[in-house]
C-alpha positions in Angstrom: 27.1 -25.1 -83.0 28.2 -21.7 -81.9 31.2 -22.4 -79.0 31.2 -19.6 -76.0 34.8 -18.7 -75.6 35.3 -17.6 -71.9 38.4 -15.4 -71.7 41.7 -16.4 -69.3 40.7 -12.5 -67.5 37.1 -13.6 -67.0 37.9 -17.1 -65.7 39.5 -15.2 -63.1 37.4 -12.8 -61.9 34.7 -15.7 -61.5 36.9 -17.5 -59.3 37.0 -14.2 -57.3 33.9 -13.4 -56.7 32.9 -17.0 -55.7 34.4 -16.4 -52.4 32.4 -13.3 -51.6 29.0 -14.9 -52.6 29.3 -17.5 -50.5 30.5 -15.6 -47.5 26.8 -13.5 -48.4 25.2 -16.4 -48.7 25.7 -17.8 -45.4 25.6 -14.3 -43.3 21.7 -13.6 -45.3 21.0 -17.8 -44.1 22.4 -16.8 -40.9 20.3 -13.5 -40.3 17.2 -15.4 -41.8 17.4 -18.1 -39.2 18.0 -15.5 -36.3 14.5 -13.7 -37.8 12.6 -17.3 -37.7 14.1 -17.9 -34.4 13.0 -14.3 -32.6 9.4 -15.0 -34.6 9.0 -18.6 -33.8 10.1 -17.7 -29.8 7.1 -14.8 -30.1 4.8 -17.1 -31.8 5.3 -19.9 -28.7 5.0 -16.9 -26.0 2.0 -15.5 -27.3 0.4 -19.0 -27.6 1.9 -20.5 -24.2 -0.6 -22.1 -22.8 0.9 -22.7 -19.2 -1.3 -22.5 -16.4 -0.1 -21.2 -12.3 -0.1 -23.8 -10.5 0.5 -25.1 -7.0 4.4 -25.0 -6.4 4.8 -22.7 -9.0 6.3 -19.4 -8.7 4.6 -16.1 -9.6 4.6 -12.5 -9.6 1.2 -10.6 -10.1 0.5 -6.9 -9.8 -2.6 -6.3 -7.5 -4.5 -3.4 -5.6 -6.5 -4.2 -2.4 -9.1 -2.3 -1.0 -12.0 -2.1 1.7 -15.5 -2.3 0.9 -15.2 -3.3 -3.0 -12.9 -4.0 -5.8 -10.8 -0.7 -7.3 -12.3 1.9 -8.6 -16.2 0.1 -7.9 -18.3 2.0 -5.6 -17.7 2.6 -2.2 -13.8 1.0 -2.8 -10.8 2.6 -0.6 -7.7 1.5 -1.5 -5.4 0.3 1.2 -2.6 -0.9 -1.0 -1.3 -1.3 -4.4 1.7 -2.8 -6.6 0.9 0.0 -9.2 2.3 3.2 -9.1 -0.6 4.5 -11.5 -3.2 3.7 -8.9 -1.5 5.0 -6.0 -0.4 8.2 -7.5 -3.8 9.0 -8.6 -6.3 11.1 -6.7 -9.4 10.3 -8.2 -8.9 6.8 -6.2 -10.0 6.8 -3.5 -7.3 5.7 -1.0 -7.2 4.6 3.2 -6.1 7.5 5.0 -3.2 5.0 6.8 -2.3 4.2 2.9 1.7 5.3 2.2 2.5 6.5 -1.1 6.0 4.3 -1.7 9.1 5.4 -3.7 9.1 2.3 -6.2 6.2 0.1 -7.2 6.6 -3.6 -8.7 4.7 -7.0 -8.9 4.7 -9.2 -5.9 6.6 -12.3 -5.7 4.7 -15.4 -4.6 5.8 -19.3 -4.6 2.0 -20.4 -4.3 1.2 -22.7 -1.6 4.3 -21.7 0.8 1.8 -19.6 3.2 4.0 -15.8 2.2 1.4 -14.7 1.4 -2.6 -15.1 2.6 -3.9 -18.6 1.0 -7.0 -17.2 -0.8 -4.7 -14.7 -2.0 -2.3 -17.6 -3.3 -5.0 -20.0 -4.3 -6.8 -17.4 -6.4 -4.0 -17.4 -9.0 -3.8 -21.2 -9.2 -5.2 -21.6 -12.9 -4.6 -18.4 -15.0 -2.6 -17.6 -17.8 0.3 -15.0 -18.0 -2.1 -11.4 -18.6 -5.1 -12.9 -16.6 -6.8 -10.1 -15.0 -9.1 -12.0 -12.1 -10.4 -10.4 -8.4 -10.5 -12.5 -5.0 -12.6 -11.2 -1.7 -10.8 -12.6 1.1 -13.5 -12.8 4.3 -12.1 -11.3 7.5 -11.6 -14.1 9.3 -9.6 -15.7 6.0 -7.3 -12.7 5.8 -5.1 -10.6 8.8 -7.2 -12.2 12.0 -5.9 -10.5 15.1 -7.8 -10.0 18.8 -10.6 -8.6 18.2 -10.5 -4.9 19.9 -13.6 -2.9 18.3 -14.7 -1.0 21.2 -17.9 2.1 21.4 -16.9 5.0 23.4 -19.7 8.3 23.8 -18.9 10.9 21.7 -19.0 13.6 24.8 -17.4 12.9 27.6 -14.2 11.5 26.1 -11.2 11.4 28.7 -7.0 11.8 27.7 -4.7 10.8 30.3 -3.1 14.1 31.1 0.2 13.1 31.3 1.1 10.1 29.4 4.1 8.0 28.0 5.4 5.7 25.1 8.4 4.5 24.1 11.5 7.5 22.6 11.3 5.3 18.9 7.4 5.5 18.9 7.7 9.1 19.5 10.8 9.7 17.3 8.6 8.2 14.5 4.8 10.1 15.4 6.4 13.8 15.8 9.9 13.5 13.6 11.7 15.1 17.2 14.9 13.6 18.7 14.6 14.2 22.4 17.9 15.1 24.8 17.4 13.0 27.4 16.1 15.2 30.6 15.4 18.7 28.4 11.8 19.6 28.1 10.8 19.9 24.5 7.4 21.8 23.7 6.0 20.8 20.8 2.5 20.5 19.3 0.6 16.6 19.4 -1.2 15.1 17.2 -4.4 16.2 19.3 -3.7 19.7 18.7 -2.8 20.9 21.7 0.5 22.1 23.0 2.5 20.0 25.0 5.9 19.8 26.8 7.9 16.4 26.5 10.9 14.8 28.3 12.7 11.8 27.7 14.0 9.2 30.0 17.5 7.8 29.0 17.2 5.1 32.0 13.6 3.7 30.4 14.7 5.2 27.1 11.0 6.5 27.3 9.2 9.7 26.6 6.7 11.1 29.6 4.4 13.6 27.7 2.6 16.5 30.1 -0.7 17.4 27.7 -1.7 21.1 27.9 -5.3 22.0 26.4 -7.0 25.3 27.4 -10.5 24.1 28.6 -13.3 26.1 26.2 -10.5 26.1 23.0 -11.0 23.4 20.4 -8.6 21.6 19.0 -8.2 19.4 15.2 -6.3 16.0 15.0 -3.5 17.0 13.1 -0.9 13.7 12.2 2.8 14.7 13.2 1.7 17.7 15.2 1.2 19.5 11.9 -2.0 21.6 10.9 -3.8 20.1 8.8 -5.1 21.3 4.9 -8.4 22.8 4.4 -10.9 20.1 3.9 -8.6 17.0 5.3 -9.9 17.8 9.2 -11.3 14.5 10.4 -11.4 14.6 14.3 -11.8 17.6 16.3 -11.8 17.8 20.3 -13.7 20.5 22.5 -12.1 20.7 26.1 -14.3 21.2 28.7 -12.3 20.3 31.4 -8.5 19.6 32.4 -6.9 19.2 35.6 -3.7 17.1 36.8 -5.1 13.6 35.4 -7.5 13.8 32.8 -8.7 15.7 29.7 -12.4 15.7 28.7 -13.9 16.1 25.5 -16.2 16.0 23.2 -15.4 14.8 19.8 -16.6 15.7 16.4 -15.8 13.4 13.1 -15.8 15.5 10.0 -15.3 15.1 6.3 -16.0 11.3 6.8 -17.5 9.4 3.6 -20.3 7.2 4.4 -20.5 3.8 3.3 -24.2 2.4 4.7 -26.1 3.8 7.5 -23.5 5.1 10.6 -21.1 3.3 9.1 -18.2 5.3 7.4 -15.1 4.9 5.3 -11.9 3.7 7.8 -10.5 6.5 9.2 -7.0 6.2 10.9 -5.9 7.9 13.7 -2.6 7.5 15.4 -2.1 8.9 18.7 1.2 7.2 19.6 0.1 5.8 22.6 -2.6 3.7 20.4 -3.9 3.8 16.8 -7.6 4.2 16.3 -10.0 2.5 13.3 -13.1 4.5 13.4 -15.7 2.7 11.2 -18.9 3.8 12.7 -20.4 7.6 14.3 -23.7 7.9 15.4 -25.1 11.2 16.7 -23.7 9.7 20.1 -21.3 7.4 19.7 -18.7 5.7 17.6 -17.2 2.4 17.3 -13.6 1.5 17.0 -10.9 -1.1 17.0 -7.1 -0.7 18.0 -4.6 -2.6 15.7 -1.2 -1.7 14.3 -2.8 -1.8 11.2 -6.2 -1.3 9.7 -6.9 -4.5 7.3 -6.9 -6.8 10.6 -10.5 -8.4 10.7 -10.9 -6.9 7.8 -12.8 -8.2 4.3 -10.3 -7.3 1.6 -11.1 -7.3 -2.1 -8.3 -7.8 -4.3 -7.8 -7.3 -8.1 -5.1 -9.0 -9.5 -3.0 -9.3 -12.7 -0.6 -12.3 -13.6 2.0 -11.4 -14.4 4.9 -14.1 -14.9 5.0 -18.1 -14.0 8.7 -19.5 -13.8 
């Protein structure tokens, strides 16, 4: 029987490498367990069954529009969480819709009432990545009075002189008044006007000046408006010391079904207009601060996180 002979030298250097194995052997267990754990936590997300429901909160990502769902025929977009949708032109978008400087999912505890309850109800039931759409009937979303009023197309009277308050105007026209100094500036009729501003009523009084037989374009903030984007024009026919009279033209409208047309917005300070409908004689209007009250709203939604 042949005897290995391990030398006194060898002995040694076995005893110190030992050491550094084992410290090897429990950093590669450690890093193996770390992998697992990273793949087993993917593994339970990708497969995690939860489901929204009442109580819980969400966040989703959504767009809502008038008329149909994004990007479906006849759609206008009135708001969006997604900076991709509200950035693009081929969308069709409101004309009262504000481009935002930062976009994110909405926040929603569902069933507290923050937010409308179709809206909330509709997520009740989806997975994290669910991709689902909800109509919300107008009187199940922003009910307000109802103020949809036809006026005749020719005929149309301005106040010739009117008023609102210094913050409304501050905000319409981007002007801050000295109290008591005429300004002359342009309105958002077109027309040139000279304003002066109250600092007992903290109001501004606003004397309109048309030249009857000149024409004149809606232009928001007293600027001119681009080629193309005219949507409200008014012939003057007559002015004196208390009214303006008109006839109006709507332009570059889209039509949606018969007289009616896209919602187009037009704020006059004094009041905002909503012009759905223009016949060859009249059109048809409601006056709201904002254009989804009474309103069906379609909404596409995306889930987005349940906590």
């Amino acid at each position: 029987m042949r005897a290995t002979v391990i030398m006194a030298g060898e002995e040694t250097k076995k005893k110190e490498h030992d050491p550094i194995f084992m410290v090897c052997l429990v950093l590669f267990v450690i890093a193996a367990i770390a992998v697992l754990g990273v793949y087993a936590a993917d593994q339970l997300a990708s497969h995690d069954d939860r489901v929204a429901a009442y109580g819980d909160s969400v966040t989703v990502d959504y767009t809502g529009s008038y008329y149909n769902y994004v990007k479906e025929d006849g759609a206008l977009v009135f708001d969006t969480s997604y900076k991709s949708v509200a950035t693009d032109d081929s969308i069709a978008k409101s004309s009262d819709f504000t481009v935002r400087t930062s976009y994110s999912p909405l926040s929603v505890t569902i069933g507290s009432g923050s937010a409308l309850a179709l809206f909330e109800n509709s997520i009740v039931g989806h997975k994290v990545g669910d991709v689902f759409k909800v109509k919300i009937p107008a009187g199940e979303g922003y009910v307000g009075p109802d103020t949809t009023a036809t006026a005749n197309l020719n005929g149309f009277t301005v106040p010739t002189t009117q008023t609102m308050p210094n913050n409304a105007f501050k905000t319409l026209y981007d002007k801050t008044l000295t109290a008591g100094v005429p300004t002359d500036f342009t309105t958002v009729y077109g027309w040139n006007a000279t304003a002066v501003l109250s600092s007992s009523s903290n109001t501004v009084t606003i004397m309109n000046k048309p030249v009857a037989g000149s024409s004149y374009t809606f232009s928001p903030n007293g600027d001119a408006p681009e080629t193309g984007s005219e949507k409200l024009t008014f012939a003057v026919t007559y002015a004196d010391k208390d009214n303006i009279t008109c006839n109006l033209a709507f332009k570059n409208t889209t039509t949606v079904s018969g007289n009616t047309i896209q919602m187009e917005a037009f704020d006059f300070g004094t009041q905002k207009w909503y012009v759905e409908e223009v016949s060859s004689s009249t059109f048809t209007y409601k006056t709201s601060d904002r254009g989804t009250v009474n309103e069906d709203l379609y909404f596409e939604m995306k889930l987005v996180s349940i906590s």
